[in-house]
C-alpha positions as CSV (number, residue, x, y, z in Angstrom):
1,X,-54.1,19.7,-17.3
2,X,-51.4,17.8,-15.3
3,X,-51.9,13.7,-14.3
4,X,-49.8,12.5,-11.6
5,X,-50.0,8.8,-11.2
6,X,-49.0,7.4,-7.6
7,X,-47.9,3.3,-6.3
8,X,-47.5,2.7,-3.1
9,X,-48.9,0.3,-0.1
10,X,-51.9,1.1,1.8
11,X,-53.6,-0.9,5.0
12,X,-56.9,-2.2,4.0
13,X,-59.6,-0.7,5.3
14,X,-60.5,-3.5,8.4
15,X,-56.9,-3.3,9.4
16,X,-56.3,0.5,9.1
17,X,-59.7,1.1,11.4
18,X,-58.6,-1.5,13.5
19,X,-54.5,-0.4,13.3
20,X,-56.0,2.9,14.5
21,X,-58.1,2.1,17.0
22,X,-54.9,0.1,19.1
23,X,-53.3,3.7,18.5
24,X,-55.7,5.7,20.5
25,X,-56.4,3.0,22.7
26,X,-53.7,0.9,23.3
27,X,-54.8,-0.6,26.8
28,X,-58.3,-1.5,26.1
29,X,-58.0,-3.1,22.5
30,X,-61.2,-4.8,20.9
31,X,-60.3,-8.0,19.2
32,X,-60.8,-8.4,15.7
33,X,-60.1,-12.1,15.2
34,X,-60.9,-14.4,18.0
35,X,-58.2,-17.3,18.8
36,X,-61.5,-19.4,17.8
37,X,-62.3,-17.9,14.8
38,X,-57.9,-17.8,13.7
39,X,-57.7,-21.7,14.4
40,X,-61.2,-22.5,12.3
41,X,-60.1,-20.0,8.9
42,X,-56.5,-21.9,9.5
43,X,-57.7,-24.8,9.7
44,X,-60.2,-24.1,6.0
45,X,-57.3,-22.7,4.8
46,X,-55.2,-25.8,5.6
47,X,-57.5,-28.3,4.5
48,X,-58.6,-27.4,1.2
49,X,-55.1,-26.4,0.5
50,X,-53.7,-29.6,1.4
51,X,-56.1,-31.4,0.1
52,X,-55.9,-29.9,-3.5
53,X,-52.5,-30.2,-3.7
54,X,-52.4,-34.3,-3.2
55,X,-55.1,-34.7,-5.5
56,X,-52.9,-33.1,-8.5
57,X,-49.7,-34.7,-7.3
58,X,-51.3,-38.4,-6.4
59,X,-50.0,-40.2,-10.0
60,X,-46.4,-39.4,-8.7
61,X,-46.6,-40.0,-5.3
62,X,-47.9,-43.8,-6.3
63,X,-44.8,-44.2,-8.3
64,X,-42.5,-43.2,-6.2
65,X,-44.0,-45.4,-3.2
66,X,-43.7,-48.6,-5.9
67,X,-40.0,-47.2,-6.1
68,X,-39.3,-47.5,-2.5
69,X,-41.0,-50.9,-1.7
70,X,-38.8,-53.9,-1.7
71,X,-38.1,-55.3,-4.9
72,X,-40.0,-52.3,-6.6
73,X,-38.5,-50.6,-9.5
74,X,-41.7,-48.3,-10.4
75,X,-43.1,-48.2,-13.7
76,X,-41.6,-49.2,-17.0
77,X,-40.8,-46.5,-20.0
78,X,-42.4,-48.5,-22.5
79,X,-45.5,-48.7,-20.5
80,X,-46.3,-45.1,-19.7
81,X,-49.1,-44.3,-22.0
82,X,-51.3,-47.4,-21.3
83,X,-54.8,-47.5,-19.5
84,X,-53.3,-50.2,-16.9
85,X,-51.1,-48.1,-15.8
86,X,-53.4,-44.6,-15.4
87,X,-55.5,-47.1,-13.7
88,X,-52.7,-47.8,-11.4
89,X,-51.8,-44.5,-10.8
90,X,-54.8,-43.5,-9.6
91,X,-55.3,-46.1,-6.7
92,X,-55.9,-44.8,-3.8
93,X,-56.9,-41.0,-5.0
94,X,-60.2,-40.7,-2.6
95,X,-59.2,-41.5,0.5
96,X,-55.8,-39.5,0.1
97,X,-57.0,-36.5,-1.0
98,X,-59.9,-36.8,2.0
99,X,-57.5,-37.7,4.7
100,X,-54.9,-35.0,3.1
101,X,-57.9,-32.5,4.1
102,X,-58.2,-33.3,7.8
103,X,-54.4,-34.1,7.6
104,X,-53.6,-30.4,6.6
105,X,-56.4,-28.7,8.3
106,X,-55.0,-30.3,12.1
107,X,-51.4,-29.7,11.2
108,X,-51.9,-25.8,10.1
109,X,-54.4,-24.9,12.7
110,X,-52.3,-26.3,15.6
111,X,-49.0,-24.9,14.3
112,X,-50.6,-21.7,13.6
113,X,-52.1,-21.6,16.9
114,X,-48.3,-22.9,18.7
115,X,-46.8,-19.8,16.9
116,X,-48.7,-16.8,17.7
117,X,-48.4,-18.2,21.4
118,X,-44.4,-18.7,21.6
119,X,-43.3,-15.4,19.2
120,X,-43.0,-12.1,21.0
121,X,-46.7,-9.8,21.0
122,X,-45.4,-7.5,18.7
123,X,-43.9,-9.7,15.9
124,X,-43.6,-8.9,12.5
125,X,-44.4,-12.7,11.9
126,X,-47.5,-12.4,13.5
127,X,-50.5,-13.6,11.4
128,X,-53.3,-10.7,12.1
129,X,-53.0,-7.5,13.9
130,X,-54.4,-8.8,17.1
131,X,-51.8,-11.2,18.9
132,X,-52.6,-13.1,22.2
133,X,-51.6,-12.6,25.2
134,X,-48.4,-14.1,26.1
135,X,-49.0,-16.9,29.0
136,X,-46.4,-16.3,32.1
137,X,-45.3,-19.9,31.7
138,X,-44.2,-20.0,28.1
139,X,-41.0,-18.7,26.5
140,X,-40.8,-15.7,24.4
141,X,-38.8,-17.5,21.8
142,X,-37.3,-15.7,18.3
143,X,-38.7,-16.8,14.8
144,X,-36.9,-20.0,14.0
145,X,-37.3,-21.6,17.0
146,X,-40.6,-21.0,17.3
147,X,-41.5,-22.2,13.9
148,X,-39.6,-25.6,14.4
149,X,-41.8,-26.3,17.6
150,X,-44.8,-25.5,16.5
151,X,-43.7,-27.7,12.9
152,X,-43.5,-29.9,15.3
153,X,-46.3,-29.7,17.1
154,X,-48.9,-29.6,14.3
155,X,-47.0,-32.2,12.8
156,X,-47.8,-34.5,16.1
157,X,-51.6,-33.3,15.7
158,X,-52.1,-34.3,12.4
159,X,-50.1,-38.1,12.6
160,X,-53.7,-39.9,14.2
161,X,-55.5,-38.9,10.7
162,X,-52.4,-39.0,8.6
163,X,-50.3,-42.3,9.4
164,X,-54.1,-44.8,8.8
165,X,-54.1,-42.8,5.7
166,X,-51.0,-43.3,4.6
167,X,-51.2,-47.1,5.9
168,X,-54.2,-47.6,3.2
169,X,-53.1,-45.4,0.6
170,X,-49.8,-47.3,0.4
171,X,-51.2,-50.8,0.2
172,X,-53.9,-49.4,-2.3
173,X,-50.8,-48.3,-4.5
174,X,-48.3,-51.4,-4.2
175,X,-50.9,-53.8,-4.7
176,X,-50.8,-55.2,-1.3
177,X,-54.1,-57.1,-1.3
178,X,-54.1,-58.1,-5.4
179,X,-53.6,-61.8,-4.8
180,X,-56.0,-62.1,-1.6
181,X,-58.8,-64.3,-1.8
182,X,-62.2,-63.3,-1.5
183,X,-61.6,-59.8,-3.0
184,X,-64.1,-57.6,-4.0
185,X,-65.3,-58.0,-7.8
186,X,-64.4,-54.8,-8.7
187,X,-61.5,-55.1,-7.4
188,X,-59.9,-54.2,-3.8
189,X,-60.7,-50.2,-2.6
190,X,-60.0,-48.3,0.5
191,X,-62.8,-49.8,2.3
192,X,-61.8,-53.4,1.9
193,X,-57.8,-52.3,2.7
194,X,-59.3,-50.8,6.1
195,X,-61.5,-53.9,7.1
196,X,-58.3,-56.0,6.0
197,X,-56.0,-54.2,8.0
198,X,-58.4,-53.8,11.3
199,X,-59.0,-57.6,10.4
200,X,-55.6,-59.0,10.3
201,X,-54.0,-56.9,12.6
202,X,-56.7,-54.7,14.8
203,X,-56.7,-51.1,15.4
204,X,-53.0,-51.3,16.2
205,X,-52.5,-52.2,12.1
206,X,-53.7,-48.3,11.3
207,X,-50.9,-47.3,13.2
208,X,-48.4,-49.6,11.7
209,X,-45.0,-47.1,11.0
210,X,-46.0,-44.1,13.1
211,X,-43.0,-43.3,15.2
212,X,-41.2,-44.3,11.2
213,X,-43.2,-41.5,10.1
214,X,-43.1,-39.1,13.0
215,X,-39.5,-39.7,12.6
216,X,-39.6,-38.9,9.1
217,X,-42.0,-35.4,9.2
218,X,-40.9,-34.0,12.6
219,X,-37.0,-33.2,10.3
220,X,-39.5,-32.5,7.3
221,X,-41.7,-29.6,9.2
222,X,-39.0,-28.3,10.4
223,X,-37.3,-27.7,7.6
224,X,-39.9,-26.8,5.3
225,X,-41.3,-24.2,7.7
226,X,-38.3,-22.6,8.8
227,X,-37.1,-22.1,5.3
228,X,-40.3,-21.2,3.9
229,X,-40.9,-18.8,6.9
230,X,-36.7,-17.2,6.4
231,X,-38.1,-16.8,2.8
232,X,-41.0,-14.7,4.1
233,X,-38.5,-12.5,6.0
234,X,-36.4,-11.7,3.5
235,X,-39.2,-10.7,1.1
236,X,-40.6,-8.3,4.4
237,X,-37.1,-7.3,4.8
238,X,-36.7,-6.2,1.0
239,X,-40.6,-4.0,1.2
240,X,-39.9,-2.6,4.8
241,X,-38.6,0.6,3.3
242,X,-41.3,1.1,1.4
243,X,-43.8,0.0,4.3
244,X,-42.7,2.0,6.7
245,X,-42.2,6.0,4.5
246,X,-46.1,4.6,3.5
247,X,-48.0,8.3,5.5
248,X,-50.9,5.4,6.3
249,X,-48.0,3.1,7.8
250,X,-48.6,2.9,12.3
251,X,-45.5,1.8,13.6
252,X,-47.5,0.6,16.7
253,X,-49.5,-1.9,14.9
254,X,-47.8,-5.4,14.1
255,X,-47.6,-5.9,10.4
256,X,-47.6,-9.2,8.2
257,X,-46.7,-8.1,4.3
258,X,-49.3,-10.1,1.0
259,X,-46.8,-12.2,-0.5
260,X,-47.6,-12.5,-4.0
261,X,-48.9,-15.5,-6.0
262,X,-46.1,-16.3,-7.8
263,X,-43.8,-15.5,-4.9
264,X,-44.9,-18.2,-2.6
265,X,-45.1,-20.7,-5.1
266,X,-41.5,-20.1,-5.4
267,X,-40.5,-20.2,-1.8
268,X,-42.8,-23.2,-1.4
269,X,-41.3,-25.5,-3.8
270,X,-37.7,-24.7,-3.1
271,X,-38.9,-25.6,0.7
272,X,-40.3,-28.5,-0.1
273,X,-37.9,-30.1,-2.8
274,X,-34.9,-29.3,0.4
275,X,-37.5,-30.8,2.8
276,X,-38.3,-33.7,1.1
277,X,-35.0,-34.6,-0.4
278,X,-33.4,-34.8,2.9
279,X,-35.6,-36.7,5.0
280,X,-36.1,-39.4,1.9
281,X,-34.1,-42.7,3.6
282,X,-36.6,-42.3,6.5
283,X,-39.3,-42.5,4.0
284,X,-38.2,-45.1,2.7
285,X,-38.0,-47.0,5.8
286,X,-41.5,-46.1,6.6
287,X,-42.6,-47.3,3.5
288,X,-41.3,-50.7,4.0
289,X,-42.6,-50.9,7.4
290,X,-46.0,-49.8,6.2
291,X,-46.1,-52.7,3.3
292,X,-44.3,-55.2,5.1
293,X,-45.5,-58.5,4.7
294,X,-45.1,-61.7,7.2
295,X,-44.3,-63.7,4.5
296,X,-42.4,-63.7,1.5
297,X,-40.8,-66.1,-0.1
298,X,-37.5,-66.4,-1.0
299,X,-36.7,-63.6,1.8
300,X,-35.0,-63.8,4.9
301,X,-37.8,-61.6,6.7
302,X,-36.4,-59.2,10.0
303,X,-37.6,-61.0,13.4
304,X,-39.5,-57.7,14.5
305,X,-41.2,-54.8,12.4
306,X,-39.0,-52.4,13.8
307,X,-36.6,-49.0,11.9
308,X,-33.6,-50.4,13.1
309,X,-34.1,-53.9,11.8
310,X,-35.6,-52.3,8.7
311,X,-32.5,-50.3,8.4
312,X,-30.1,-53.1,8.8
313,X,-32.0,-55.6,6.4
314,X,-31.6,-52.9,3.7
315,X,-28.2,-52.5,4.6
316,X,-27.7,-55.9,4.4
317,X,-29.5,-56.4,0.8
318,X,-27.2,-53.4,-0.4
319,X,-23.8,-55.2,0.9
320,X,-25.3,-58.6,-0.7
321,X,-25.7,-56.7,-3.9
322,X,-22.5,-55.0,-4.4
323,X,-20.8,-58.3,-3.4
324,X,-22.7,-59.8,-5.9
325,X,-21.7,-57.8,-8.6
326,X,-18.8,-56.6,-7.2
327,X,-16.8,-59.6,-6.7
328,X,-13.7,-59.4,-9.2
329,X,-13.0,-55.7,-8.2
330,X,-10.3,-54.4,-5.9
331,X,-10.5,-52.7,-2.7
332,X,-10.9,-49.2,-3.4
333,X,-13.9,-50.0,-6.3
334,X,-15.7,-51.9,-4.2
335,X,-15.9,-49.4,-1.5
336,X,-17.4,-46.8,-3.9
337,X,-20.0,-49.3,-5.1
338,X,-21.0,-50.1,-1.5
339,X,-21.2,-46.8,-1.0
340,X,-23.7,-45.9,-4.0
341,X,-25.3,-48.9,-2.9
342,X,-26.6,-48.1,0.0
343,X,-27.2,-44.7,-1.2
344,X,-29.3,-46.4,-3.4
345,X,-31.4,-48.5,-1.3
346,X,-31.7,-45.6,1.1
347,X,-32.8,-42.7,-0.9
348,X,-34.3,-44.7,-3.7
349,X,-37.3,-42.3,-5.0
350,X,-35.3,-39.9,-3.7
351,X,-36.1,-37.5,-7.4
352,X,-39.6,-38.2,-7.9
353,X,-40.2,-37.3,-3.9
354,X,-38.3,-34.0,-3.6
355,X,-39.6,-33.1,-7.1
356,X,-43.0,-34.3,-5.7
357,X,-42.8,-32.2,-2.9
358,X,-41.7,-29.3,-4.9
359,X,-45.2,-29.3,-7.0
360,X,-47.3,-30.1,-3.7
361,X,-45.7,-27.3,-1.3
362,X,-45.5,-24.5,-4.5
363,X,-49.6,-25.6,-5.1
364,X,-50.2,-25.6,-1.4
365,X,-48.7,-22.6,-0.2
366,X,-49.8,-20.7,-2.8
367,X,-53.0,-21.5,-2.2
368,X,-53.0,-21.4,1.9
369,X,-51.4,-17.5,1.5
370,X,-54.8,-16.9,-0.4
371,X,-56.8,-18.6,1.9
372,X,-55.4,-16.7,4.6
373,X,-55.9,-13.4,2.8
374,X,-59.5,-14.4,1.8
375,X,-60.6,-15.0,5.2
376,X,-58.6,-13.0,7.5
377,X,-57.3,-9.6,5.4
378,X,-53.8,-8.9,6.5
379,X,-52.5,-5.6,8.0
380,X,-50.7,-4.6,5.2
381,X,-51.5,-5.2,1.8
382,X,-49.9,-4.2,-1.2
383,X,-52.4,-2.2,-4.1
384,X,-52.0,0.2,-7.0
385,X,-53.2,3.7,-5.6
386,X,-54.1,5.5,-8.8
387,X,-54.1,9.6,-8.5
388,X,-56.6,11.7,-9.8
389,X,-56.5,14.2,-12.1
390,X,-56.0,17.5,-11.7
391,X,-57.1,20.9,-13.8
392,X,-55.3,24.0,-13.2
């Protein structure tokens, strides 16, 4: 009796018909994914994704906005375990982990949607073994390009649901409405921060600090995609070998590679700890814009809501602070204290936000690689091909 036991890759059995089919009849192909039907799974995929990841990350995301608002210093040590502050931390779940869906679900479907249009028909980074055709008018552009446009782009398509999110979900946190009167009895919700803000400052008020955030995400997208998508090609690069001496293997056919579980969580979080520690002063910024208030006391408030004149009255506090404190020292010590200063006021959160967007982007892209799989199989698809055995 004699066992052989074999590993190797094999198409699944929708891609291999279909892989085969494009090899005998390469003019006349028969989709198997409509453009339609990519954008709705993408956008699923996106949304529930998203959407799940905020939920599990909200308690840190409310402390790290109470970091950045002016005057915040987050929560105490000594107050950690307490029932005022789990109630705290859980302001503003709901309508952040609802707008998070749509958010997620706009910003994946469009960028998606970008990319299969501006990389070449036969990419490797194609998603699906049926690419579109390639309009006359747009540029054949290579992988990182291509990923920071369409970052952008889905970015751009998802700032109408996300920035009134954010707007409410960042009063909710900091306690914007606590000493209002006529507040609810149960005390102030999502609803009542909506009607306020509509209220007191019209449609317009949703809006407050969106070219702050578009600012802020458009450097985020792009590099958190492009890094998460140069992680992806190294782990294709590293299995083409094995790919391509598969017998079952059609060079013809465009192939994306099933990253493993573990494997995107990785690349995820590493893309979004870089991503989110390096666009933090601009988050900052549109935090204060976003909980500004038109008075408060004590305060010499900016003439007009603007990120420059955000950016110079933090500069400003930062100077006023060093000279404060700084006021016996020499020359040289008093330039390094300015400089962690405004440091400091800048990229105040800065740990809790990257480390924040580590947990989000390992839960998320995890997730949105399953997603993917679940509702559109990919071409290639690593399994365990057991052999039979065999009697001589």
């Amino acid at each position: 009796m004699m066992q052989h036991q074999q590993q190797g890759f094999q198409y699944t059995q929708a891609a291999k018909a279909a892989a085969q089919h494009a090899h005998v009849a390469s003019v006349t192909r028969t989709p198997v994914y409509t453009q339609t039907q990519k954008f709705k799974n993408h956008f699923q995929s996106g949304a529930v994704s998203l959407s799940l990841s905020y939920a599990v990350m909200h308690p840190l995301d409310t402390l790290k906005t109470r970091m950045q608002v002016a005057g915040g210093s987050g929560i105490a040590w000594s107050a950690i375990f307490t029932r005022e502050t789990a109630r705290m931390l859980g302001k503003g779940f709901l309508v952040s982990s609802i707008g998070a869906g749509l958010q997620g679900g706009a910003r994946f479907s469009f960028y998606e949607l970008t990319k299969s249009y501006l990389l070449p028909p036969t990419s490797r980074f194609q998603t699906g073994h049926n690419p579109p055709q390639h309009p006359w008018w747009l540029p054949t552009l290579s992988p990182i390009p291509a990923t920071a446009i369409s970052a952008i782009i889905g970015d751009l398509a998802s700032s109408v649901i996300k920035v009134p999110r954010e707007v409410v979900t960042s009063r909710l946190q900091t306690g914007y409405y606590t000493n209002v009167p006529n507040a609810p009895v149960g005390g102030v919700n999502a609803g009542y921060v909506f009607r306020a803000v509509v209220r007191d400052e019209g449609v317009r008020g949703l809006f407050r600090g969106f070219w702050s955030t578009t600012a802020r995400d458009c450097p985020f997208m792009v590099i958190l995609f492009t890094t998460y998508e140069n992680f992806k090609a190294y782990h294709t690069r590293n299995m083409v070998t094995q790919i391509t001496s598969d017998p079952n293997y059609i060079a013809s056919s465009p192939v994306e590679v099933k990253i493993p579980a573990m494997t995107s969580t990785l690349f995820g979080g590493i893309s979004g700890f870089l991503a989110g520690y390096f666009t933090t002063p601009m988050d900052v910024i549109r935090t204060r814009i976003m909980t500004f208030k038109k008075v408060a006391s004590g305060t010499k408030a900016p003439a007009e809501i603007t990120m420059t004149s955000i950016s110079r009255e933090m500069y400003r506090e930062a100077v006023m602070k060093v000279m404060k404190t700084s006021a016996q020292s020499n020359g040289a010590v008093r330039s390094m204290r300015l400089g962690q200063g405004v440091y400091g006021a800048f990229f105040a959160g800065a740990v809790p936000r990257s480390l924040w967007w580590f947990c989000v982007c390992s839960i998320f892209f995890s997730t949105y690689e399953a997603m993917k799989q679940k509702l559109m199989p990919l071409d290639y698809e690593p399994v365990e091909k057991m052999g039979s055995v065999v009697r001589n």
